[in-house]
C-alpha positions as CSV (number, residue, x, y, z in Angstrom):
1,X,2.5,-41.0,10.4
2,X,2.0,-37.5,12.2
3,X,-1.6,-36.7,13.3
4,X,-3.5,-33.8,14.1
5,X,-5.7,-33.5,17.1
6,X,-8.2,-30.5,16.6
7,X,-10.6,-29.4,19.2
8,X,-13.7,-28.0,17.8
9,X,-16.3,-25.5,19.1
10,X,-19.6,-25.7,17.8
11,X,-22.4,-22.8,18.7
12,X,-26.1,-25.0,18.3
13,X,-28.0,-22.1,18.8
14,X,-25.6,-20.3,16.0
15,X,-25.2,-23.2,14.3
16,X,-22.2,-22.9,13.2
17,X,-18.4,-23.5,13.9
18,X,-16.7,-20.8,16.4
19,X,-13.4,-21.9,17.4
20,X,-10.9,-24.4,16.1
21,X,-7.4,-25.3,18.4
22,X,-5.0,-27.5,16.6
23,X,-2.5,-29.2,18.3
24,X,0.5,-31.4,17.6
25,X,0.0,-34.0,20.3
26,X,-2.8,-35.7,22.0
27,X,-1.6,-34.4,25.7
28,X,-1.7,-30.5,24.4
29,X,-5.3,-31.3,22.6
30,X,-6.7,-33.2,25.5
31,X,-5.9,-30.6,28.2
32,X,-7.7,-27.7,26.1
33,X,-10.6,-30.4,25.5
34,X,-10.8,-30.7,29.2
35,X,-10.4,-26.9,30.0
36,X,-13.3,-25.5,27.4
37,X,-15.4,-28.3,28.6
38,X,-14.9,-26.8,32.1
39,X,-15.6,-23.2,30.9
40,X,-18.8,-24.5,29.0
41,X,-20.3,-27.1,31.7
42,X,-23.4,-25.6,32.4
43,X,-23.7,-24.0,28.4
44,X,-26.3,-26.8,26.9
45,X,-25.5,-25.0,23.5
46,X,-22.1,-26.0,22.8
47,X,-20.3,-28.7,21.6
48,X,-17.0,-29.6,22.5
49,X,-15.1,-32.5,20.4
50,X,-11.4,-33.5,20.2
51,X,-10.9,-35.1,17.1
52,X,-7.6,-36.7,15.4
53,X,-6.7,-37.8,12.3
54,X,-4.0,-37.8,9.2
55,X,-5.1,-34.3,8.0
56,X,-7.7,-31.7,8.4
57,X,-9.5,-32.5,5.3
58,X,-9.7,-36.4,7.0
59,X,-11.3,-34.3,10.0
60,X,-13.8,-32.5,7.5
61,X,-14.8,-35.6,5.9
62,X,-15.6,-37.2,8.9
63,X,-17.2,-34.5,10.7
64,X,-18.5,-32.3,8.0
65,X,-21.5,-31.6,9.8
66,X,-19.3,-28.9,12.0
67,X,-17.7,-27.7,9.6
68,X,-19.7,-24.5,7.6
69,X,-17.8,-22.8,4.2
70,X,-18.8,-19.6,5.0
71,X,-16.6,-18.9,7.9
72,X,-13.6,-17.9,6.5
73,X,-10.4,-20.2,7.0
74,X,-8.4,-17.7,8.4
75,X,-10.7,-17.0,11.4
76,X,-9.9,-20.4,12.2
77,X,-6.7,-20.4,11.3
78,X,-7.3,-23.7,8.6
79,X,-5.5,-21.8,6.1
80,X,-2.3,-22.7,7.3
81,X,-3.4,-26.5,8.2
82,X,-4.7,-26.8,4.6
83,X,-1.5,-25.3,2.9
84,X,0.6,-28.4,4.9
């Protein structure tokens, strides 16, 4: 079974969603994981995750609480993961 490994940017003081990297393999996923926690180490309001599961709808199901419906699918490019 494939997997998707998704790296998810959440804004606390926006509180919202503001960047979403999928990737097709857990080496790919970890490395940006480790590079944006770099770039945010000292930024108390942002949340990095790397998630992985079957699908994205999996991934929205289980964290739903990053996830908001009025950011458009295409600025996180989800359209395309949906459509698979």
């Amino acid at each position: 079974m494939e997997s998707v490994h998704v790296v998810l940017v959440y804004s606390l003081r926006e509180q919202k969603l503001v960047d979403l990297q999928e990737f097709d393999n857990d080496h790919d996923a970890h490395v940006a994981y480790v590079a944006l926690e770099r770039e945010h180490l000292f930024d108390s309001d942002v949340e990095i995750v790397l998630v992985a599961a079957d699908s994205i709808d999996t991934i929205k199901a289980t964290h739903g609480s990053y996830f908001d419906e009025d950011i458009s699918l295409e600025s996180l490019g989800l359209r395309e993961l949906l459509a698979q």
